[in-house]
mmCIF file of the N, C-alpha and C atoms, coordinates in Angstrom:
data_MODEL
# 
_entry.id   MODEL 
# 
loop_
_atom_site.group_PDB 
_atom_site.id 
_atom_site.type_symbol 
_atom_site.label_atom_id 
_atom_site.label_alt_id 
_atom_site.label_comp_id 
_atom_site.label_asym_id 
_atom_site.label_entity_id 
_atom_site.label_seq_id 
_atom_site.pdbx_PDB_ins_code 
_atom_site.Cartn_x 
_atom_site.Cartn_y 
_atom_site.Cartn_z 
_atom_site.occupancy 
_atom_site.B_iso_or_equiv 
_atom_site.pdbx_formal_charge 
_atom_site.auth_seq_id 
_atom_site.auth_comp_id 
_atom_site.auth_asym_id 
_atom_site.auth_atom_id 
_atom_site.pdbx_PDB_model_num 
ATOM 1   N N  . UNK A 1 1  ? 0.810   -1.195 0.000   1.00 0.00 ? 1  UNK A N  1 
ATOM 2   C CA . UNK A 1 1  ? 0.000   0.000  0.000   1.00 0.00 ? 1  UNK A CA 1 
ATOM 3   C C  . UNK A 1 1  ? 0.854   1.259  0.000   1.00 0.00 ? 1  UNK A C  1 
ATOM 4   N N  . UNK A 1 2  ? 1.792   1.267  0.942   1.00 0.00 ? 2  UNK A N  1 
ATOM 5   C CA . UNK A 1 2  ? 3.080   2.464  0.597   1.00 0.00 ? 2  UNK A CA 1 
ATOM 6   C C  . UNK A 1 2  ? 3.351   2.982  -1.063  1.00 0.00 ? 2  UNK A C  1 
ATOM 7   N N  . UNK A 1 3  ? 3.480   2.161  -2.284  1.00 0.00 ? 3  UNK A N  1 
ATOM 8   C CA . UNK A 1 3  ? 3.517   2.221  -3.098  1.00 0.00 ? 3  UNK A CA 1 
ATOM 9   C C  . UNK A 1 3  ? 2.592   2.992  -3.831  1.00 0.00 ? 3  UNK A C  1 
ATOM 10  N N  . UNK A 1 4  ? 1.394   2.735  -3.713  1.00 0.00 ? 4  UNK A N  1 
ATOM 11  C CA . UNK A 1 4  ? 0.020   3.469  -3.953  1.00 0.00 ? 4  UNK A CA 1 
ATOM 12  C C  . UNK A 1 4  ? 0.064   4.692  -3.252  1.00 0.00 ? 4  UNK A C  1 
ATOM 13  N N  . UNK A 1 5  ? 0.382   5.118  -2.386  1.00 0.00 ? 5  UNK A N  1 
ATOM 14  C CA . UNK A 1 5  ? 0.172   6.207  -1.288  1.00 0.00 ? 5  UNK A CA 1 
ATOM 15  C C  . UNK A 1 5  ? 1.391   6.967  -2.068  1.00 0.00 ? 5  UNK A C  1 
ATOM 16  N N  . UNK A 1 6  ? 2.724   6.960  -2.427  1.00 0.00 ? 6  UNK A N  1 
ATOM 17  C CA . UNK A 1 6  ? 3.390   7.579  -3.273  1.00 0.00 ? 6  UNK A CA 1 
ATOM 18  C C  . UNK A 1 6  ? 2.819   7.925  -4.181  1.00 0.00 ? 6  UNK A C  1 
ATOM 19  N N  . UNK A 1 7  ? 2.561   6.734  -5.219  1.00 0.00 ? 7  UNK A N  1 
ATOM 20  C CA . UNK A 1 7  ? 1.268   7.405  -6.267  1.00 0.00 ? 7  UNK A CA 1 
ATOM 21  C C  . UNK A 1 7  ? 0.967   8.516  -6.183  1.00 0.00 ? 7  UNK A C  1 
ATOM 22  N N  . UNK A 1 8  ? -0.144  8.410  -5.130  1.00 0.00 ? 8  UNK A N  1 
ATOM 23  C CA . UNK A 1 8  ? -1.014  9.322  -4.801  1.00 0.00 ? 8  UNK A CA 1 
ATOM 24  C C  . UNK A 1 8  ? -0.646  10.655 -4.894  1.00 0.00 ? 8  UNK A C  1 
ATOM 25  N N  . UNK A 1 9  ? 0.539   10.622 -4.345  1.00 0.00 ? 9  UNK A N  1 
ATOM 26  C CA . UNK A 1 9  ? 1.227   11.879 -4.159  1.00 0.00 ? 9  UNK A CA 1 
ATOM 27  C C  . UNK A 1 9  ? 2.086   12.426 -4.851  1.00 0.00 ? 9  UNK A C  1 
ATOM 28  N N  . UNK A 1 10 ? 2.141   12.001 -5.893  1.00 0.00 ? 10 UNK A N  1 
ATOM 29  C CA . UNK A 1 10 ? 3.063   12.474 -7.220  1.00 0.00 ? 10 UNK A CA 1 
ATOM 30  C C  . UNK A 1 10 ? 1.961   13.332 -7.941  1.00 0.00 ? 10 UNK A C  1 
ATOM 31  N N  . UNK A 1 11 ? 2.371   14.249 -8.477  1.00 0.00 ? 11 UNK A N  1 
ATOM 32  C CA . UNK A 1 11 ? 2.079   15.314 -9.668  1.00 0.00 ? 11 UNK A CA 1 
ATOM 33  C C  . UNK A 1 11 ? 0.716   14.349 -10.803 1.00 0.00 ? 11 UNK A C  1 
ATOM 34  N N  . UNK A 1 12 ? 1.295   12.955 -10.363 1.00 0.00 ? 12 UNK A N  1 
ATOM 35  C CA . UNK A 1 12 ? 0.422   12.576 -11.470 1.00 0.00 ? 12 UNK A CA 1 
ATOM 36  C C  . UNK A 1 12 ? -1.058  12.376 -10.864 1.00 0.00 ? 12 UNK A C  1 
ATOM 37  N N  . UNK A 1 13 ? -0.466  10.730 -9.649  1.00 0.00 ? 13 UNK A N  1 
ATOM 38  C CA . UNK A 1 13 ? -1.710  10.949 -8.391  1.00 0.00 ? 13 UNK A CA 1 
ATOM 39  C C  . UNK A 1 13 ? -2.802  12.563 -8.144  1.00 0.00 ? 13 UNK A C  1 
ATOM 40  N N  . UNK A 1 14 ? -2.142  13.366 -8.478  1.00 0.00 ? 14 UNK A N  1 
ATOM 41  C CA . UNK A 1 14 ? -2.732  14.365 -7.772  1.00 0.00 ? 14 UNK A CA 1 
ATOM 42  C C  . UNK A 1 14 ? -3.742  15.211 -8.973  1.00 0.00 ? 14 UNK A C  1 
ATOM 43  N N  . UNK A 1 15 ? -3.104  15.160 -10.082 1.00 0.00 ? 15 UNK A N  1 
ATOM 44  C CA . UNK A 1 15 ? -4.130  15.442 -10.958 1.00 0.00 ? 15 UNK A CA 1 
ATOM 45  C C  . UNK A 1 15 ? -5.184  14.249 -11.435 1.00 0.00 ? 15 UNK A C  1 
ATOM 46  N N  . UNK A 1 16 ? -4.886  13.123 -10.935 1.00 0.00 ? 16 UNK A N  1 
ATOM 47  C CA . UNK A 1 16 ? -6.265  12.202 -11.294 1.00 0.00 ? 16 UNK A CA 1 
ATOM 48  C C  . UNK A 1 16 ? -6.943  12.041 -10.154 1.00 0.00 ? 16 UNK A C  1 
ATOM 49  N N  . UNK A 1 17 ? -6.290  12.201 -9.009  1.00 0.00 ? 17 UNK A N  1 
ATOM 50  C CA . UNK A 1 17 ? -7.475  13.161 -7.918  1.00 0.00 ? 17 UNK A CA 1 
ATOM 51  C C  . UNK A 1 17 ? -8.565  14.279 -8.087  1.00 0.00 ? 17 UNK A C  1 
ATOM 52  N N  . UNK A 1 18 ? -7.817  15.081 -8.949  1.00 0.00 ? 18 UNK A N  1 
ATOM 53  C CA . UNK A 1 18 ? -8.210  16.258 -9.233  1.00 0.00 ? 18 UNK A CA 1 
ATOM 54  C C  . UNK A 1 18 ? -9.338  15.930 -10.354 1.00 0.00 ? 18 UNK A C  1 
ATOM 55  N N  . UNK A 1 19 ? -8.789  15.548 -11.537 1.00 0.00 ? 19 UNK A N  1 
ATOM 56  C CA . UNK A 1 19 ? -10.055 15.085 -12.522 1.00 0.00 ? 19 UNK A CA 1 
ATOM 57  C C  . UNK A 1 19 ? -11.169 14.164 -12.289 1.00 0.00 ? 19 UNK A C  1 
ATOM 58  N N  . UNK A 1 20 ? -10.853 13.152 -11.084 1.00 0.00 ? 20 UNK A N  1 
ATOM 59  C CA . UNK A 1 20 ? -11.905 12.208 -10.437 1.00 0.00 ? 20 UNK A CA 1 
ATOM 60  C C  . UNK A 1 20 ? -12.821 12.891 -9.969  1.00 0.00 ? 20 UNK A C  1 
ATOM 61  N N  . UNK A 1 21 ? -12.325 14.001 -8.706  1.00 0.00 ? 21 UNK A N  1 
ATOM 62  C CA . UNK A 1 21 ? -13.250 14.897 -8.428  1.00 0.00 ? 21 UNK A CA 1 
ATOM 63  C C  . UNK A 1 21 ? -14.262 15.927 -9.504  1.00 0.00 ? 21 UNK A C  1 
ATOM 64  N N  . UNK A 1 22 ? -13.768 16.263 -10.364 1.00 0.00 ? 22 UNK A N  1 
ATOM 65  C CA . UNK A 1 22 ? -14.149 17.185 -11.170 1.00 0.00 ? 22 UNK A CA 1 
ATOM 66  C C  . UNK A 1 22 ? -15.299 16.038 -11.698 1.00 0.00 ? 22 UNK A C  1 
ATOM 67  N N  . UNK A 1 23 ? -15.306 15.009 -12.345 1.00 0.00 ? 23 UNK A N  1 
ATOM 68  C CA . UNK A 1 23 ? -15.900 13.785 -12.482 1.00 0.00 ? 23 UNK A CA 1 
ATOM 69  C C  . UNK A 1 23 ? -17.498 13.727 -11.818 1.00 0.00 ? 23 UNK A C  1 
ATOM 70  N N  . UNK A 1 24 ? -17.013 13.863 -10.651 1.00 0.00 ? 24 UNK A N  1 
ATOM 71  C CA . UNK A 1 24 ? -18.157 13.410 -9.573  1.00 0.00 ? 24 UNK A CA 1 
ATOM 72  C C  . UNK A 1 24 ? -19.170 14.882 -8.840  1.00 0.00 ? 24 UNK A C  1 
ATOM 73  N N  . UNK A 1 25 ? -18.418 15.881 -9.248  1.00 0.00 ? 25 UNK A N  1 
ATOM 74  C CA . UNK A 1 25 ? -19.181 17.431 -9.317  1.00 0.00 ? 25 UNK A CA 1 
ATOM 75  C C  . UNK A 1 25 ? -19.797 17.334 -10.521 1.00 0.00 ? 25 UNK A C  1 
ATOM 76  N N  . UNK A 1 26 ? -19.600 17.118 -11.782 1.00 0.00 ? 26 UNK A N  1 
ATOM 77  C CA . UNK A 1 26 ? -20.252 17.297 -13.126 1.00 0.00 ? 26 UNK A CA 1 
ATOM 78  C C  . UNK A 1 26 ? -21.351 16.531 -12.945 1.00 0.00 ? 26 UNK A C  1 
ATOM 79  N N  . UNK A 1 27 ? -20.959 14.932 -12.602 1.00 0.00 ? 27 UNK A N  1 
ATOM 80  C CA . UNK A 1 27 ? -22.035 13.974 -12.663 1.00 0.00 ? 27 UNK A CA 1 
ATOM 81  C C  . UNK A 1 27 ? -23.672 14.184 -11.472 1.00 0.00 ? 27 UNK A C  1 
ATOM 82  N N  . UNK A 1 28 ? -22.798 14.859 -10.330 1.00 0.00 ? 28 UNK A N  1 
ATOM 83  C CA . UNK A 1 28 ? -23.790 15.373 -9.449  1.00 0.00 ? 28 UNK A CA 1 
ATOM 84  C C  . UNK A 1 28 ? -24.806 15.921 -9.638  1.00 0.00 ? 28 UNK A C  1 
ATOM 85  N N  . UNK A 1 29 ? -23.775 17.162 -10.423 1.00 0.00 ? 29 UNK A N  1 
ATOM 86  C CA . UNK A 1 29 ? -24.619 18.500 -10.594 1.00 0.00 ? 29 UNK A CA 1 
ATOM 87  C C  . UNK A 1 29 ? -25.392 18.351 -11.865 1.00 0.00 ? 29 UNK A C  1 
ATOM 88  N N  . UNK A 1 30 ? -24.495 17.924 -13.102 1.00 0.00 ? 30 UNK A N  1 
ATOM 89  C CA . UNK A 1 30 ? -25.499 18.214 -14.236 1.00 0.00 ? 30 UNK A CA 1 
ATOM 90  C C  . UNK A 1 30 ? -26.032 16.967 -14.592 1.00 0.00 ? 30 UNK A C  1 
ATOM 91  N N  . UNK A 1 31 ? -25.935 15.370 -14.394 1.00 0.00 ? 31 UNK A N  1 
ATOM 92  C CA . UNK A 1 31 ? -26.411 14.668 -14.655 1.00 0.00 ? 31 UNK A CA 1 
ATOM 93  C C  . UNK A 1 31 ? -27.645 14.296 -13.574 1.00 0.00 ? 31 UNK A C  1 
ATOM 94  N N  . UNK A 1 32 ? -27.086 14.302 -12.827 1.00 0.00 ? 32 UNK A N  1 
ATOM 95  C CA . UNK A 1 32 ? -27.931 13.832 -11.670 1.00 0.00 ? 32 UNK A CA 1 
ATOM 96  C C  . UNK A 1 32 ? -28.571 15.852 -10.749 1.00 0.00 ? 32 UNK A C  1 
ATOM 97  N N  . UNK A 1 33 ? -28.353 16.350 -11.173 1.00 0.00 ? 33 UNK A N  1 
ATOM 98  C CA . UNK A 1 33 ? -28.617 17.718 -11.083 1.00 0.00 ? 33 UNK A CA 1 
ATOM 99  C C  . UNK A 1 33 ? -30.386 17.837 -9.900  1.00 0.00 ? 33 UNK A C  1 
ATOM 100 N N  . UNK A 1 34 ? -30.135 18.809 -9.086  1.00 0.00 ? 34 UNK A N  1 
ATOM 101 C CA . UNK A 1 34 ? -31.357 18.767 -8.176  1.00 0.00 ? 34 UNK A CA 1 
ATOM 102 C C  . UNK A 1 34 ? -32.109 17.874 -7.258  1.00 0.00 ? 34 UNK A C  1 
ATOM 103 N N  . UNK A 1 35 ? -31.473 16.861 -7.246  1.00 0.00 ? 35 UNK A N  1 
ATOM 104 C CA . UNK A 1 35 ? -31.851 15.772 -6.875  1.00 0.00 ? 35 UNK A CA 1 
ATOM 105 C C  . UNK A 1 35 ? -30.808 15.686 -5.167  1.00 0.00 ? 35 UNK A C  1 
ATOM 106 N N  . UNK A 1 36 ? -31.504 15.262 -4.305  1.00 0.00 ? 36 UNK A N  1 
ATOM 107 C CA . UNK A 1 36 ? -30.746 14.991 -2.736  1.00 0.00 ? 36 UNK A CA 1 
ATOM 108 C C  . UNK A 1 36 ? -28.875 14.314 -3.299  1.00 0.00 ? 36 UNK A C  1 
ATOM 109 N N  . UNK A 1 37 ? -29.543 12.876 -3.906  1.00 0.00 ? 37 UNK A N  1 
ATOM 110 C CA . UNK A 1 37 ? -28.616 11.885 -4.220  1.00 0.00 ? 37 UNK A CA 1 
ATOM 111 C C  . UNK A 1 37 ? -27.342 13.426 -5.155  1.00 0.00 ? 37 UNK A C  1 
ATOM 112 N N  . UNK A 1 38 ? -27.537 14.269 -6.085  1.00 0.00 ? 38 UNK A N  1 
ATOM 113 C CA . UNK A 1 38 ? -26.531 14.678 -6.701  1.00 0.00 ? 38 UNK A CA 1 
ATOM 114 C C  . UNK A 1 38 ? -26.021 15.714 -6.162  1.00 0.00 ? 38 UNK A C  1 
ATOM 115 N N  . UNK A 1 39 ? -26.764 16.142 -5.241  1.00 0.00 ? 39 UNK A N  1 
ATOM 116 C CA . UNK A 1 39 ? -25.830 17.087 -4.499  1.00 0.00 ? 39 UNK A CA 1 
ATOM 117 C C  . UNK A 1 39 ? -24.712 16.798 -3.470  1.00 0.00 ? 39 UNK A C  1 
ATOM 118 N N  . UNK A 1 40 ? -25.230 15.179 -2.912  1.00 0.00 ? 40 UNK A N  1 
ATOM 119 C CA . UNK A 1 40 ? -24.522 14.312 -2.226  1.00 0.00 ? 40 UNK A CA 1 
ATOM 120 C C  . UNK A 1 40 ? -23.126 13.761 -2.872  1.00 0.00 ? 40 UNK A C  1 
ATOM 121 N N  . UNK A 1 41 ? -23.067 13.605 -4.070  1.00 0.00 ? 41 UNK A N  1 
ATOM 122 C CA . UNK A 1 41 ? -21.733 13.295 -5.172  1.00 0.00 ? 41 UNK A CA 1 
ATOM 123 C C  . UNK A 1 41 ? -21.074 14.466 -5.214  1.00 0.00 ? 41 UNK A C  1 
ATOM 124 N N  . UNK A 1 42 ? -21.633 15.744 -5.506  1.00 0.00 ? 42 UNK A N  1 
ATOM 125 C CA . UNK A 1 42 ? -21.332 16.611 -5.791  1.00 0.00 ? 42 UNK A CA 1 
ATOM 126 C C  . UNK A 1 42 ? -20.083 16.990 -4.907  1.00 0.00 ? 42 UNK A C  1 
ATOM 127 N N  . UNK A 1 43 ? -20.953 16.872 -3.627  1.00 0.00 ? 43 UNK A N  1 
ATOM 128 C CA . UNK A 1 43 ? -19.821 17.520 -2.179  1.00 0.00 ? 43 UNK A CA 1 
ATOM 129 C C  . UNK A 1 43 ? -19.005 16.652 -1.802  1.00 0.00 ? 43 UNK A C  1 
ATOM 130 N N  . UNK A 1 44 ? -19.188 14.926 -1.943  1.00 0.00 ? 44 UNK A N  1 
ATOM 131 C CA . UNK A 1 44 ? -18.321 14.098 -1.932  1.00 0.00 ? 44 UNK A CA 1 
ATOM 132 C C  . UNK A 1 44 ? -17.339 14.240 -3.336  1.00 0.00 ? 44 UNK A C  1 
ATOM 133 N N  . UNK A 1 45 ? -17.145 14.904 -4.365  1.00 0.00 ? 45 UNK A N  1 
ATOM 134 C CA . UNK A 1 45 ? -16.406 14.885 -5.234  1.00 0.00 ? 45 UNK A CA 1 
ATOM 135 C C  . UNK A 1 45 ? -15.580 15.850 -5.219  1.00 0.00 ? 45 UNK A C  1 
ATOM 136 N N  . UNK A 1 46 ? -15.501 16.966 -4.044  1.00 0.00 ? 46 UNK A N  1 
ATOM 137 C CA . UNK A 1 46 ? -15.215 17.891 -3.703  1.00 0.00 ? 46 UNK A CA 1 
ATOM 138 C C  . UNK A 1 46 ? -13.837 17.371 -2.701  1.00 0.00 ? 46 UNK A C  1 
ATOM 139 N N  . UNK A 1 47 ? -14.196 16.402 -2.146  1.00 0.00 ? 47 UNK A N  1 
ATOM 140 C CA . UNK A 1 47 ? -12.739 16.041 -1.638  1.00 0.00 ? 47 UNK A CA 1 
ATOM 141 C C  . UNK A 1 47 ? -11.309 15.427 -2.182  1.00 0.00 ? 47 UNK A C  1 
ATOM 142 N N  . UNK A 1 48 ? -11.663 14.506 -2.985  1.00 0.00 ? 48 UNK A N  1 
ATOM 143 C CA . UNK A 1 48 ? -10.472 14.561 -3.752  1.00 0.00 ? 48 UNK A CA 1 
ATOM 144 C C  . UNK A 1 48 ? -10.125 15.762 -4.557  1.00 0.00 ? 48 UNK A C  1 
ATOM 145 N N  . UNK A 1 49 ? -10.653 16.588 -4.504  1.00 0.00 ? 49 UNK A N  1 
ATOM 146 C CA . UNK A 1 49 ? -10.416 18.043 -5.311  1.00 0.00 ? 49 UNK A CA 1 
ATOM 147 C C  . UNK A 1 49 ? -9.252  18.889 -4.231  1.00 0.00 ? 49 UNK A C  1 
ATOM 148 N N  . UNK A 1 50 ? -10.214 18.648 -3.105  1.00 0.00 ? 50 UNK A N  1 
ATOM 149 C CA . UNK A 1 50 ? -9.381  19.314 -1.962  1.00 0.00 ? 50 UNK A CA 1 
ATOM 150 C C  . UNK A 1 50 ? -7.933  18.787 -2.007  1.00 0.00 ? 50 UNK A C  1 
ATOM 151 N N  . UNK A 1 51 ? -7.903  17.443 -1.174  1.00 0.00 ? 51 UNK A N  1 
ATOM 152 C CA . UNK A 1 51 ? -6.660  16.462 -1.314  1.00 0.00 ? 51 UNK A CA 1 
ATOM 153 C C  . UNK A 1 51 ? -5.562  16.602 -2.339  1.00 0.00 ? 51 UNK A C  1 
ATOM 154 N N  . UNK A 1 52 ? -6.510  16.685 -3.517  1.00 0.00 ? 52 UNK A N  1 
ATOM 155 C CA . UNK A 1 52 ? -5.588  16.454 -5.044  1.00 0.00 ? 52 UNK A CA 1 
ATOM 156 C C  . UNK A 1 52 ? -4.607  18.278 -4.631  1.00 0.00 ? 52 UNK A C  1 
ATOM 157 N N  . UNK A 1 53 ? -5.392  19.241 -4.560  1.00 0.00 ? 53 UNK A N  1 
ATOM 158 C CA . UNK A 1 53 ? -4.582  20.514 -4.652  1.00 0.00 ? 53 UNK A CA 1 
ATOM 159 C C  . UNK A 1 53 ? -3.937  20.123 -3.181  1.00 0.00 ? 53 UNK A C  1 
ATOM 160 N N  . UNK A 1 54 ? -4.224  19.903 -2.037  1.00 0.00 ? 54 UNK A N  1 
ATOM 161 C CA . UNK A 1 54 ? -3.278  19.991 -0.687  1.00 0.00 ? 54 UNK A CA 1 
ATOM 162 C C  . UNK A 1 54 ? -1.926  19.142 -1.399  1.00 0.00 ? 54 UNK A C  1 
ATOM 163 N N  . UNK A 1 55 ? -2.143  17.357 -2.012  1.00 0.00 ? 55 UNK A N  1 
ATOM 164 C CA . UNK A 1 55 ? -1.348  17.038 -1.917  1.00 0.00 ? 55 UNK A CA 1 
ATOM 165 C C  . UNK A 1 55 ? -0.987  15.991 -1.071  1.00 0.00 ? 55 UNK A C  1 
ATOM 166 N N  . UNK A 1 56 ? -1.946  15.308 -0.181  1.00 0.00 ? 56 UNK A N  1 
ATOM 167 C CA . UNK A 1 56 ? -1.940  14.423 0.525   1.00 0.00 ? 56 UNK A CA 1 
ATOM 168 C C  . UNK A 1 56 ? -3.218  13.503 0.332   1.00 0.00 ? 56 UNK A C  1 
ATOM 169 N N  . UNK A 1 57 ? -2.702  11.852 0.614   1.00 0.00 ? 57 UNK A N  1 
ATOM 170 C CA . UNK A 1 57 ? -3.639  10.983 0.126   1.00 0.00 ? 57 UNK A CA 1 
ATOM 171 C C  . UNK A 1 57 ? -4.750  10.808 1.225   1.00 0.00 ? 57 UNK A C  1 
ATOM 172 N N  . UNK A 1 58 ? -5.828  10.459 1.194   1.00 0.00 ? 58 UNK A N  1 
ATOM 173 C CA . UNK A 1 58 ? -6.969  10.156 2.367   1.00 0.00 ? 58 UNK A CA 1 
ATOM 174 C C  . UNK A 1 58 ? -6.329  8.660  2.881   1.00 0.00 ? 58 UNK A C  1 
ATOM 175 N N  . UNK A 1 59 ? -5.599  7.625  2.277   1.00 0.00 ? 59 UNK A N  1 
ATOM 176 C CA . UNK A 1 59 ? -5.071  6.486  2.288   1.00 0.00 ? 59 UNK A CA 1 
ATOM 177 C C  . UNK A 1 59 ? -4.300  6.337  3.523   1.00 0.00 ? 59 UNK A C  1 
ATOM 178 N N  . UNK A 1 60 ? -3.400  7.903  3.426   1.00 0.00 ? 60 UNK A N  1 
ATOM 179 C CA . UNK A 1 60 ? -2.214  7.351  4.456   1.00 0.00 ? 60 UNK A CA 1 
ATOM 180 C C  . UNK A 1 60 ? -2.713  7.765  5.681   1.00 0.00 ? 60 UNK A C  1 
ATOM 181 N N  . UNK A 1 61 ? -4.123  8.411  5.939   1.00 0.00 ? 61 UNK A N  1 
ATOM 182 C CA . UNK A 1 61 ? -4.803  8.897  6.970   1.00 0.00 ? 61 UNK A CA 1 
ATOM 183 C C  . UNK A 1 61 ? -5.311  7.999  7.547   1.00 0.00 ? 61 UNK A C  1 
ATOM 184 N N  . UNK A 1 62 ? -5.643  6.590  7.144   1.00 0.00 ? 62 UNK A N  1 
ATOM 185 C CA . UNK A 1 62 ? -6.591  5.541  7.019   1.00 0.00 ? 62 UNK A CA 1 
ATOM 186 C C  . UNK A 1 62 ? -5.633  4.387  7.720   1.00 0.00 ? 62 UNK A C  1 
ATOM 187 N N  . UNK A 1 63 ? -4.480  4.304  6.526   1.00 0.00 ? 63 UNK A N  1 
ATOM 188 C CA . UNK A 1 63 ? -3.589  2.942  6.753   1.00 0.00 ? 63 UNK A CA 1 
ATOM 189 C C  . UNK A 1 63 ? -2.628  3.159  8.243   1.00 0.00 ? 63 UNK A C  1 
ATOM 190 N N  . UNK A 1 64 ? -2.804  2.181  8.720   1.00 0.00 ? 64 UNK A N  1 
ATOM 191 C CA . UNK A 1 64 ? -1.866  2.149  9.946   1.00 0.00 ? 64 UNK A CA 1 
ATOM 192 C C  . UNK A 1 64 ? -0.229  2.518  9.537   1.00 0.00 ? 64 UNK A C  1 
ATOM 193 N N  . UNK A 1 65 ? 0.548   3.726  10.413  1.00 0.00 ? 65 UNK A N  1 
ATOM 194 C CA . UNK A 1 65 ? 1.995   3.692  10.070  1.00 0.00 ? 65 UNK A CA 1 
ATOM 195 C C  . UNK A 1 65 ? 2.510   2.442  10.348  1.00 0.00 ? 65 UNK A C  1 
ATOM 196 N N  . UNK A 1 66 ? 3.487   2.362  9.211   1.00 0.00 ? 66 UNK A N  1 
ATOM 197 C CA . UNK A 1 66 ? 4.348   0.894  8.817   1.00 0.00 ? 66 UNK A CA 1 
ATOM 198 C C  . UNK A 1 66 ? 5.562   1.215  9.689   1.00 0.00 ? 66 UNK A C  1 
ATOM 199 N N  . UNK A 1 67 ? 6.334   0.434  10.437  1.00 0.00 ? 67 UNK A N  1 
ATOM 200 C CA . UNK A 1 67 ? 7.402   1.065  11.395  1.00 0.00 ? 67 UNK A CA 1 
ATOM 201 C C  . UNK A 1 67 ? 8.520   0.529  10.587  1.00 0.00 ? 67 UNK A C  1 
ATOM 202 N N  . UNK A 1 68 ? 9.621   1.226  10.615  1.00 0.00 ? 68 UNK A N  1 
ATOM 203 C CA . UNK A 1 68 ? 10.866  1.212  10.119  1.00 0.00 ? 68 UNK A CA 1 
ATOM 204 C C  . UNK A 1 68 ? 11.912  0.124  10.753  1.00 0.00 ? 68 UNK A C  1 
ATOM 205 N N  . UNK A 1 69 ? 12.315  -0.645 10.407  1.00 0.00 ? 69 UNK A N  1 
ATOM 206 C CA . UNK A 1 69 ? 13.307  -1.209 11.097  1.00 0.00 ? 69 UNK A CA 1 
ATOM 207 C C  . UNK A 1 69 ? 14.632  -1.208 10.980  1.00 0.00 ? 69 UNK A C  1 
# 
């Protein structure tokens, strides 16, 4: 999982954070538009947006630290 969590955090990770989110605001808003359920995507698509510009994964918040030996 360390491996993935780098990912994440590379330039690249971070713009397909960024476009995932953008993804899940469009689909909210204009597909699913007015509706409880699309406003609910909407604001959940809003976090990898956040993440993607901070730069840090929700993953390594989640995964237990791996200890060094």
């Amino acid at each position: 999982m360390n491996a993935l969590v780098q990912f994440m955090n590379s330039w690249v990770g971070r713009i397909a954070r960024i476009v995932l989110g953008l993804v899940l605001v469009y689909v909210g808003l204009v597909t699913l538009g007015g509706t409880l359920p699309g406003y609910v995507i909407a604001i959940v698509g809003l976090v990898p947006i956040l993440m993607g510009i901070i730069g840090r994964c929700l993953i390594e918040f989640v995964l237990p630290k791996q200890k060094h030996a």
